[in-house]
C-alpha positions as CSV (number, residue, x, y, z in Angstrom):
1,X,-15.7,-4.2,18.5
2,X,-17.9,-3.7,15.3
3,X,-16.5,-4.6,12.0
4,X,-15.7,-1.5,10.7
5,X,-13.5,-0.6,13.9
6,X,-12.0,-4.1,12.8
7,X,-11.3,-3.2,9.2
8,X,-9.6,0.0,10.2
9,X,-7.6,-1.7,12.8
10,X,-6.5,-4.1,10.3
11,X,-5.9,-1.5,7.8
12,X,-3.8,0.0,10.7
13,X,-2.2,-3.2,11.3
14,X,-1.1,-3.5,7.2
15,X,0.4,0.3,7.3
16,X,2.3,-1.2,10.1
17,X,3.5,-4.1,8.3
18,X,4.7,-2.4,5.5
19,X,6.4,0.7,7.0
20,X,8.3,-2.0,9.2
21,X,9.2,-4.0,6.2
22,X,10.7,-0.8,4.3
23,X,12.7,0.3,7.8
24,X,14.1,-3.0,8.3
25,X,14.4,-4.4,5.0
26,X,14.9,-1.8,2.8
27,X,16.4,-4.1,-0.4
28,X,13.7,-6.3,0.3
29,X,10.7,-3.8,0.5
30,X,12.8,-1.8,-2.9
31,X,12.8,-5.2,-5.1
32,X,8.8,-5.5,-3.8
33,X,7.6,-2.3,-4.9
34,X,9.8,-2.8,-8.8
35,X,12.8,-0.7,-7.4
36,X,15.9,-0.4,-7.7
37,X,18.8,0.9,-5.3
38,X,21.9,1.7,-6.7
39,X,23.3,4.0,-4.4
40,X,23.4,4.1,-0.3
41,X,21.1,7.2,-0.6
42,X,18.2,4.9,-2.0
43,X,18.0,3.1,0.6
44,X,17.5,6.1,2.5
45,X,14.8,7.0,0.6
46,X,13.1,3.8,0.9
47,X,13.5,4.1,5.0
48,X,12.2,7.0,5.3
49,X,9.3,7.5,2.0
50,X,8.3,4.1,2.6
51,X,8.9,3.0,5.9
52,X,9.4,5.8,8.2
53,X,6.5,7.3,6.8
54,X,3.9,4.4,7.0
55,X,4.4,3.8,10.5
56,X,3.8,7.2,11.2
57,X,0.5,6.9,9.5
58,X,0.3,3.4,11.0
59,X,0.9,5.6,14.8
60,X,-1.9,8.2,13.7
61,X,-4.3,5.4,12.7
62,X,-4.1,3.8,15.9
63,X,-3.9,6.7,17.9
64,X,-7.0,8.0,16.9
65,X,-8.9,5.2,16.3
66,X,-9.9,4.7,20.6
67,X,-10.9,8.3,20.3
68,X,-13.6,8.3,18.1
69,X,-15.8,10.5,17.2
70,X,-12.9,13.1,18.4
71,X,-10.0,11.7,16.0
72,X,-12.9,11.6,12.8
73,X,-11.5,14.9,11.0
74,X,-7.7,12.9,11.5
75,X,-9.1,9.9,10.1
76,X,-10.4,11.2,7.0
77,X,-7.4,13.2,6.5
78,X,-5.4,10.1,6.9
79,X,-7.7,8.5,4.5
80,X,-7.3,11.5,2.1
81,X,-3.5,10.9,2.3
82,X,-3.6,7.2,1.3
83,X,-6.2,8.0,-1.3
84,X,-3.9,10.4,-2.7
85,X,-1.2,7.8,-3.0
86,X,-3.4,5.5,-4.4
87,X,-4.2,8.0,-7.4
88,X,-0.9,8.5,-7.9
89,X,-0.5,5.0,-8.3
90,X,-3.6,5.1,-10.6
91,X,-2.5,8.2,-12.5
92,X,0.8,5.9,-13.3
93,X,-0.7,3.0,-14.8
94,X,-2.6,4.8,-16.9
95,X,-0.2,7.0,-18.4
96,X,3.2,5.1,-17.8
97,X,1.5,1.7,-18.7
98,X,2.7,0.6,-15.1
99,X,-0.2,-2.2,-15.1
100,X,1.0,-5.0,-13.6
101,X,-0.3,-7.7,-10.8
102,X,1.5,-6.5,-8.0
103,X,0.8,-2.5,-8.9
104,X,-3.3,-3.7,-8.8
105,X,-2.9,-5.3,-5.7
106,X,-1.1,-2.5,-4.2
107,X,-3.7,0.0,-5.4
108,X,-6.3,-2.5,-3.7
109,X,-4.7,-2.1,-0.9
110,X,-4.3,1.8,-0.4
111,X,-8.3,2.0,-1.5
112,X,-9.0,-0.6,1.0
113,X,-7.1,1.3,3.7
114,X,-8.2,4.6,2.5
115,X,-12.0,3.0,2.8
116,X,-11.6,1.7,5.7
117,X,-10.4,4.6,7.3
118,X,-13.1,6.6,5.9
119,X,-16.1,3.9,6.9
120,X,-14.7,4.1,10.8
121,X,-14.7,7.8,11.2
122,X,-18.1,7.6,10.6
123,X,-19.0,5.9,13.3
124,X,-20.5,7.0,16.1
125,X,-20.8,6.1,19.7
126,X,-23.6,4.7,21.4
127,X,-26.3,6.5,22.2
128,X,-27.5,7.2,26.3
129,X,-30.1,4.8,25.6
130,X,-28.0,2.3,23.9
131,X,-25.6,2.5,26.5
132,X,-28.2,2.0,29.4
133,X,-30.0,-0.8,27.5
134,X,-26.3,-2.6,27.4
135,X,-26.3,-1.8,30.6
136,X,-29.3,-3.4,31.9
137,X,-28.6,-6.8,29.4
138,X,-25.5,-7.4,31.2
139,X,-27.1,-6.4,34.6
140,X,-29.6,-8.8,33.7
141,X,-27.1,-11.4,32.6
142,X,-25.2,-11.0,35.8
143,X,-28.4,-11.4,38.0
144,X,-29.1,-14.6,36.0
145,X,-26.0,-16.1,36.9
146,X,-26.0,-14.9,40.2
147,X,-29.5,-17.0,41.0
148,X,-28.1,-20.0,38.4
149,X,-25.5,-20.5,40.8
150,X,-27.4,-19.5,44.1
151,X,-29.9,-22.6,43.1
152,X,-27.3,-24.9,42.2
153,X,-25.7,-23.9,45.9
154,X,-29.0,-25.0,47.3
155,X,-29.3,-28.2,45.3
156,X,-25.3,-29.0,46.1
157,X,-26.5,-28.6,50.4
158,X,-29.5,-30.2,49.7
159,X,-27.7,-33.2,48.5
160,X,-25.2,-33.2,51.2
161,X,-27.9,-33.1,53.8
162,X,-29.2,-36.4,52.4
């Protein structure tokens, strides 16, 4: 796995983590994000704009990860989305003076995911030849073994007969 299919699987893995935090723990996930829920209808909201939500990007993220160079047009969309949020965020601090240290992180974060998505559905697959040269290398590989262990057969009777 190359290290931008592990970035966006980790970026996956974070939307995950927070849309389960706001469906399970809404309170919790409210008081995180600088909320505050005063009536039942809140904690909707939080459920479903915050939780409900994020998994479903979390589901598209992971869905379409396996099938690039297919999914890439989903994958930059989804990184358009979280982009979006993130300038929104952005757009906040600057004119509602929200600047604070968990509002930066959270804006790290939503650039970060909205990178990462962006950096993976630009990879490509291998190429034929790439594919047949890892094909030969781990043909190659297996032959070795296969003699390594023919020899050290032979050497193990050879001893035996002795």
């Amino acid at each position: 796995m190359t290290p931008r299919t592990q970035l966006a699987y980790l970026a996956a893995a974070l939307t995950l983590v927070v849309g389960l935090l706001a469906l399970l723990n809404p309170l919790l996930a409210a008081r995180l994000m600088g909320l505050e829920v005063v009536l039942p209808r809140g904690i909707s909201e939080v459920r479903s704009g915050y939780g409900a939500l994020s998994l479903a990007l979390a589901g598209l993220m992971l869905w379409a990860l396996p099938k690039r160079p297919k999914s890439a047009a989903l994958l930059r969309t989804l990184a358009l989305l979280v982009a979006a949020a993130a300038f929104g965020r952005l757009a906040s601090m600057a004119i509602d003076g929200a600047v604070g240290v968990v509002n930066l992180l959270l804006l790290a974060l939503q650039a970060a995911v909205a990178g990462a998505l962006l950096w993976a559905s630009g990879e490509r697959p291998p190429s034929r030849a790439e594919r047949r040269a890892q094909r030969e290398t781990l043909e190659a590989r297996d032959e070795a073994a296969s003699a390594r262990l023919a020899a050290a057969e032979a050497a193990s009777r050879g001893r035996d007969e002795t």
